[in-house]
C-alpha positions in Angstrom: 6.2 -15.4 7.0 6.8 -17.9 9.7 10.3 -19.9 9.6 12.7 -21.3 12.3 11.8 -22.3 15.7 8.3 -21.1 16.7 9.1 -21.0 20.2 12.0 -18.4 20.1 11.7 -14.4 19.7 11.9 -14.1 15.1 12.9 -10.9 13.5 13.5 -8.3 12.3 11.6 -8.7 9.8 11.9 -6.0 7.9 9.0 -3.8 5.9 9.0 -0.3 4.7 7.6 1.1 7.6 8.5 -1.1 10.6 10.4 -3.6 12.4 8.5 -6.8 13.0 9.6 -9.1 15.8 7.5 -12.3 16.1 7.0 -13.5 19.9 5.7 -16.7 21.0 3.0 -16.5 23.5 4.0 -19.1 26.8 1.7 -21.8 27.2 -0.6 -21.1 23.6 -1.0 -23.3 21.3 -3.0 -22.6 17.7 -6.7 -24.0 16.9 -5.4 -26.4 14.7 -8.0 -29.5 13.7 -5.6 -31.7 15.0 -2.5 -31.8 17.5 -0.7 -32.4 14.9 -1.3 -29.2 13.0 -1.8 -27.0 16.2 0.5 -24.8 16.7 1.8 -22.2 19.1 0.4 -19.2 19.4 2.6 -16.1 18.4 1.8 -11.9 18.0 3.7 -9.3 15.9 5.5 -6.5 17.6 6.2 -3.7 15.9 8.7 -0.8 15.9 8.6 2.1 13.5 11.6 1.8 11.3 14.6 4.7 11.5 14.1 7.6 9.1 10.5 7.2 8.0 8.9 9.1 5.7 4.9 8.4 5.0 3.7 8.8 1.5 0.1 7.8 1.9 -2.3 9.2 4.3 -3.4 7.5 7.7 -6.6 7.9 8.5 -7.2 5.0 11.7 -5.6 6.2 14.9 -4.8 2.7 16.1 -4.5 -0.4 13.6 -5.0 -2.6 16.2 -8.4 -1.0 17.5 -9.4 -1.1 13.5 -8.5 -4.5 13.6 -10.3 -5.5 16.5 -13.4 -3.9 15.0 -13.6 -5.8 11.7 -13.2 -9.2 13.9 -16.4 -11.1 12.5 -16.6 -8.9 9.2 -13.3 -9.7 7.8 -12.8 -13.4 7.5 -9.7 -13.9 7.6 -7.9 -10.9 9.2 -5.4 -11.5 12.3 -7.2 -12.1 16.0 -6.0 -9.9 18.3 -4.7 -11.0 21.9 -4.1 -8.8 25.0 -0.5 -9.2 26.8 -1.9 -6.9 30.0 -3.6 -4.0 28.4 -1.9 -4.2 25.4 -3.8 -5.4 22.5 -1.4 -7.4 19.9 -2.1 -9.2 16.7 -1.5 -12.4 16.2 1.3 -13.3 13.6 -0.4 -15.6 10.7 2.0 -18.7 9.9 2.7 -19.2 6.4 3.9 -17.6 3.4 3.3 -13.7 1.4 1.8 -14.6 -1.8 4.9 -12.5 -3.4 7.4 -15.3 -2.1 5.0 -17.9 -4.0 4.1 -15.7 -6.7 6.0 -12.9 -7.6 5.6 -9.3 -9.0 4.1 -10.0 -12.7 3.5 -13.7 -12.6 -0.3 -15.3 -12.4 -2.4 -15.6 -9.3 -3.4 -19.3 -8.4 -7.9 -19.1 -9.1 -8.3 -20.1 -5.3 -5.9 -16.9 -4.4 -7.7 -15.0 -6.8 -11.1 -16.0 -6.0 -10.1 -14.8 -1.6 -9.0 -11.6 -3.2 -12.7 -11.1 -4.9 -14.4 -12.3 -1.8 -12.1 -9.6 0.7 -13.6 -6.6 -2.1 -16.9 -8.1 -1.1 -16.6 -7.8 2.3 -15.1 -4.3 2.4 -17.9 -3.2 0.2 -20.2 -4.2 2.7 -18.7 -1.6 5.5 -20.0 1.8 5.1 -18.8 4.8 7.4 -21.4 5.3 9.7 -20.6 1.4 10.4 -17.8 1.4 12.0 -17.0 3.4 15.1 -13.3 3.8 15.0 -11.2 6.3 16.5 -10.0 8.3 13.4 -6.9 10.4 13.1 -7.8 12.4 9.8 -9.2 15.9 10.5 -12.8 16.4 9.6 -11.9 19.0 7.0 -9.4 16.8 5.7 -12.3 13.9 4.8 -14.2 14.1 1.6 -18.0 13.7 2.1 -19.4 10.4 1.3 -19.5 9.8 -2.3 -17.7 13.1 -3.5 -15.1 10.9 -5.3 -13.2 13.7 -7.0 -13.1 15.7 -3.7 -11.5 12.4 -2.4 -8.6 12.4 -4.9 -8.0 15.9 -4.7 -7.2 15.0 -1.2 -4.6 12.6 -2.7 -3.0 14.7 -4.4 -3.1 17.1 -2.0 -1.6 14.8 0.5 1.4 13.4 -2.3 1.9 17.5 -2.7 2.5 19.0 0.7 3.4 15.6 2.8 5.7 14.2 0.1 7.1 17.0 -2.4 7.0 19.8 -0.3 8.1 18.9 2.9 11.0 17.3 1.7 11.8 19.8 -0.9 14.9 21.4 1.1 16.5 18.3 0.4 15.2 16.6 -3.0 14.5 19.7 -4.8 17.6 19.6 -7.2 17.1 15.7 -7.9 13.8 16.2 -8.8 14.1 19.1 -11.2 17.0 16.6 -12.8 14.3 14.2 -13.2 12.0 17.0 -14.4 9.4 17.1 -11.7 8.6 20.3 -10.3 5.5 22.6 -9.0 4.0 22.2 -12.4 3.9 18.5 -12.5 1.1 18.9 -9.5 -0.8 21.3 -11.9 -0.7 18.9 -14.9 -1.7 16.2 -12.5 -4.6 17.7 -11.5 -5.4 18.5 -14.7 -5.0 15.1 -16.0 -7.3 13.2 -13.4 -9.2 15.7 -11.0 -10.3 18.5 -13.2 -12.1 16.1 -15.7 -14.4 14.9 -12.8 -15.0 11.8 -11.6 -18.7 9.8 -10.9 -20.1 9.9 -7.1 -19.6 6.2 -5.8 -20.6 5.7 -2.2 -17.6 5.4 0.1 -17.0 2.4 1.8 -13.4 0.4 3.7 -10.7 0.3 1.9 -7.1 -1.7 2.5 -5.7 0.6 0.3 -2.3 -1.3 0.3 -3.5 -4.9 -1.0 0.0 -5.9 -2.4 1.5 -9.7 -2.6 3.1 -9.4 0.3 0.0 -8.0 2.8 -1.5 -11.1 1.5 -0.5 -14.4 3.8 -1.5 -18.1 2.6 -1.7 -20.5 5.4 -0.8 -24.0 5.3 -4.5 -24.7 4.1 -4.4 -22.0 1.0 -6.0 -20.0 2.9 -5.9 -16.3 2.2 -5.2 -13.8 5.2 -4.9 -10.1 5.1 -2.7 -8.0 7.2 -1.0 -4.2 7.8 -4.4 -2.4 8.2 -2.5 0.8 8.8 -3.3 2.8 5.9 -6.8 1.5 5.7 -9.5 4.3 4.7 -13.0 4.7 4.0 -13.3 6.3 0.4 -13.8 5.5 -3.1 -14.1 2.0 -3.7 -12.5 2.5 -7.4 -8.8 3.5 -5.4 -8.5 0.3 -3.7 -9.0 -1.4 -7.0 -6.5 0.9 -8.8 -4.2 1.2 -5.8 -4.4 -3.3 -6.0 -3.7 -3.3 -9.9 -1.0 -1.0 -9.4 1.2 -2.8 -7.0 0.3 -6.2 -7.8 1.2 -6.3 -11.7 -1.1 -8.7 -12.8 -0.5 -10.3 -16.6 -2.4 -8.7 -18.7 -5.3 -11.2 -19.4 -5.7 -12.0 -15.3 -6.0 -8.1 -14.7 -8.8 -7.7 -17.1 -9.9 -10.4 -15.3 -10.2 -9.4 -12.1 -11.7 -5.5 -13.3 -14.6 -7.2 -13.8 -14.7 -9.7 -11.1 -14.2 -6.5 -9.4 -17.4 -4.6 -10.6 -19.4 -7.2 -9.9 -18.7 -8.9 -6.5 -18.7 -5.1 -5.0 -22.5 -4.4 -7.6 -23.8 -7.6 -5.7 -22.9 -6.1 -1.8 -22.9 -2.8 -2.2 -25.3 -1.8 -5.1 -25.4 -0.2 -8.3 -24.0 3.0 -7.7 -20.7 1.6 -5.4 -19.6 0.6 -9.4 -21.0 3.9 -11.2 -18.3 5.4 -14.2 -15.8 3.1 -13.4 -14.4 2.8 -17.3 -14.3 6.3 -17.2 -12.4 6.6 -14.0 -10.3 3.5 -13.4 -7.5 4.8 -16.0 -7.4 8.5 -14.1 -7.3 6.9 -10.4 -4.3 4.3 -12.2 -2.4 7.4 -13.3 -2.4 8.9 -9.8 -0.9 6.0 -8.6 1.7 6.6 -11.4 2.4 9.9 -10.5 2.4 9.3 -6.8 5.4 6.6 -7.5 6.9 8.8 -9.1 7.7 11.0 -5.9 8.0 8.2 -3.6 10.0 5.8 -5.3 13.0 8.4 -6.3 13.1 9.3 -2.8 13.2 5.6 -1.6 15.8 5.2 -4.1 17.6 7.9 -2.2 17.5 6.0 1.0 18.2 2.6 -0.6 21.5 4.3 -2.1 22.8 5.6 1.0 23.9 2.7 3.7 24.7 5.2 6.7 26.7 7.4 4.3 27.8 4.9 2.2 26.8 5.0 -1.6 25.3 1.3 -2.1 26.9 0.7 -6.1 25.6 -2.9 -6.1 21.9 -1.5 -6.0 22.6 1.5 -8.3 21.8 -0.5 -11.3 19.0 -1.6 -10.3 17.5 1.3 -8.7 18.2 3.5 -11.1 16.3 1.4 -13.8 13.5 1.1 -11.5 13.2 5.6 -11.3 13.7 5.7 -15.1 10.8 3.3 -15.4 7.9 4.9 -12.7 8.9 8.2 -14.7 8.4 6.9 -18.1 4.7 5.4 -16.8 3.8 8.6 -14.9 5.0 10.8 -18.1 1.2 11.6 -19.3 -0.1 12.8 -15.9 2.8 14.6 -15.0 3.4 16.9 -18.3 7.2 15.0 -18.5 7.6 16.4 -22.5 11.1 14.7 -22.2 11.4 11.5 -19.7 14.9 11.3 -18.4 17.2 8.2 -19.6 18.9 6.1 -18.1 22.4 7.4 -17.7 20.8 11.0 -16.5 18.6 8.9 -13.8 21.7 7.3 -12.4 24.3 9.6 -12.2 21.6 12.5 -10.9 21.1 9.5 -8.0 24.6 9.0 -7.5 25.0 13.2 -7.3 22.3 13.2 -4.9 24.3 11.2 -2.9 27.7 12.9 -2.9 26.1 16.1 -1.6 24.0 14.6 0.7 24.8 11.3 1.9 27.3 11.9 4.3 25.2 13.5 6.2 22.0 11.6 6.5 21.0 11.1 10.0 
C-alpha cells in the first residue's frame, strides 16, 4: 500500500515474514495513460523479519525468479526490474483489499470476478511448464495428481517443522490447550486416511489472503508475495483462499462454484474431480494447521522483547480459544479449552519464558 511521498525511501512495512522498504527508482516514471497518472517507478526490498518461524512449506528457491517466469501468464503480477544484477519487483501503488474490505465483509463483483480469472490462469500452468529452480526435495514432492500423498505432506510438514521442532519450548502450552502427538494421529485420520480423488496438479498461490491482493487506482486487481507458491492440488488453494479470506456465507458458496467452473473450463474435467467430497477435509487441515501456528504467534505477539503485551492479551487470547474450537473435529479436542484457561495458560507461557526470548 503506497502512501506519502513517492520519491523518498517508505517502510517498514511490516508483514509476518519480512520487512518491506519501498525505494523509488531515480529517473522512472510509471506507464500511466497520461502524465498526469504516471507515476514513479518504485521496487520492494525485503528483509526477513527477526525470529521467524515458517509454518508452510517453500517449495520456489527464488520468488523473484518464479515471478519473472509467470510475466505474460499472470496478468497482473508485479514486473520485475534489475538494479545491477539484482532482480527486484516492482511495488504496486494502491491499496490491500483488506484495508477496503475487511476480514468477513463482502467482496466488490469486479474484485471477485479478478479473483475467478487469477484461478483460471493458475489452472492453466502445469509442472512440466514451468522451469523454476525448486527448493523442495524430490522425495518431499507428491507425484502429479496423488492428492492425498500431497496432504500427507502437509501434515507432515505442520508436524515436524511446526510442532516438533518447537516442542522444547511450546510443549507445556500446548498440552494446556490439549494438543499433543495424538492430535497429528486424529488428524490424519480425519482427512488423509479417508482418501482423497486424483486431481492433476497445477500453480498454486497458496496464500491468496485480502491483503496479497492490491487494487490499483483503476480497480484493478494485482497479486503479490509468491513465496509460498507451489504446484499441487488445485482444491488447497481454494480451501487455503476460503480459509483466510472469510467470506459471508452466501458469497463463499458463491465463489465454490465459480471456482469449479472457471478451473473445469482451463484445466479440464478431472482438475475439479471429488471436490464436495474433499473441500470440507482440505478446510479442516487448514483448521488444524491454525491451530499450531496461531498459539505460537500468539506467543510472539504477547512478548514485546520480554515484556508481556496485556493490551493484546484480550484479544489474542479470544482469537486461540476460537481456531481451537473450529479445529476441535480434526484434532480429537473431546474438551476445547475456555476462555479463562486459554489466557492465563498464554500469560504462563510467558512468565517462564519471555524473559528470555532472543
Amino acid at each position: 500500500m503506497s502512501g506519502g511521498d513517492a520519491n523518498v525511501v517508505e517502510g517498514p512495512l511490516k508483514g509476518y515474514h519480512h520487512e518491506t522498504y519501498v525505494i523509488p527508482m531515480p529517473g522512472t516514471e510509471g506507464d500511466g495513460e497520461d502524465d498526469e497518472e504516471a507515476e514513479p517507478v518504485r521496487v520492494k526490498c525485503r528483509a526477513p523479519r527477526d525470529r521467524l518461524l515458517w509454518f508452510d512449506r517453500r517449495c520456489f528457491a527464488s520468488e523473484e525468479e518464479l515471478v519473472g517466469l509467470l510475466q505474460g501468464r499472470i496478468s497482473r503480477i508485479p514486473a520485475l526490474i534489475h538494479v545491477g544484477d539484482m532482480p527486484m519487483q516492482r511495488f504496486v501503488e494502491g491499496h490491500t483489499l483488506g484495508s477496503r474490505h475487511g476480514a468477513g465483509r463482502r467482496v466488490p463483483e469486479p474484485a471477485l470476478h479478478q479473483i475467478l480469472h487469477l484461478f483460471g490462469e493458475l489452472a492453466a500452468i502445469a509442472p512440466g511448464s514451468l522451469e523454476a529452480d525448486r527448493r523442495c526435495l524430490p522425495r518431499d514432492r507428491a507425484e502429479d495428481g496423488d492428492c492425498a500423498g500431497f496432504l500427507e505432506g502437509l501434515v507432515r510438514f505442520a508436524e515436524e517443522r511446526v510442532y516438533q521442532a518447537d516442542l522444547e519450548s511450546f510443549e507445556a502450552l500446548f498440552a494446556v490447550l490439549g494438543i499433543d502427538e495424538d492430535s497429528f494421529r486424529s488428524l490424519r485420520k480425519h482427512v488423509v486416511v479417508p482418501g482423497l480423488a486424483a486431481r492433476p496438479f497445477h500453480l498454486l498461490h497458496a496464500d491468496l489472503h485480502r491483503e496479497n491482493l492490491i487494487l490499483d487506482h483503476r480497480g484493478d486487481l494485482w497479486t503479490i508475495d509468491w513465496e509460498l507458491a507451489m504446484f499441487g492440488d488445485p482444491l488447497y488453494d481454494l480451501a487455503t483462499h476460503l480459509h483466510l479470506m472469510a467470506y459471508p456465507a452466501d458469497q463463499r458458496e458463491r465463489v465454490i462454484r465459480r471456482w469449479a467452473r472457471v478451473v473445469r473450463e482451463k484445466a479440464g474435467p478431472r482438475a475439479t474431480d471429488g471436490w464436495q467430497d474433499d473441500l470440507p477435509k482440505l478446510l479442516d487441515f487448514k483448521r488444524a494447521q491454525s491451530a499450531f501456528t496461531d498459539v505460537i504467534r500468539a506467543t510472539r505477539i504477547l512478548d514485546t522483547g520480554g515484556t508481556f503485551n496485556w493490551r493484546r492479551w484480550p484479544t489474542e487470547a479470544a482469537k486461540v480459544q476460537r481456531v481451537l474450537a473450529r479445529a476441535a473435529a480434526p484434532l480429537g479436542l473431546k474438551d476445547v479449552p475456555g476462555l479463562r484457561t486459554v489466557a492465563v495458560s498464554l500469560r504462563e507461557w510467558h512468565r517462564r519464558n519471555g524473559a528470555r526470548t532472543p
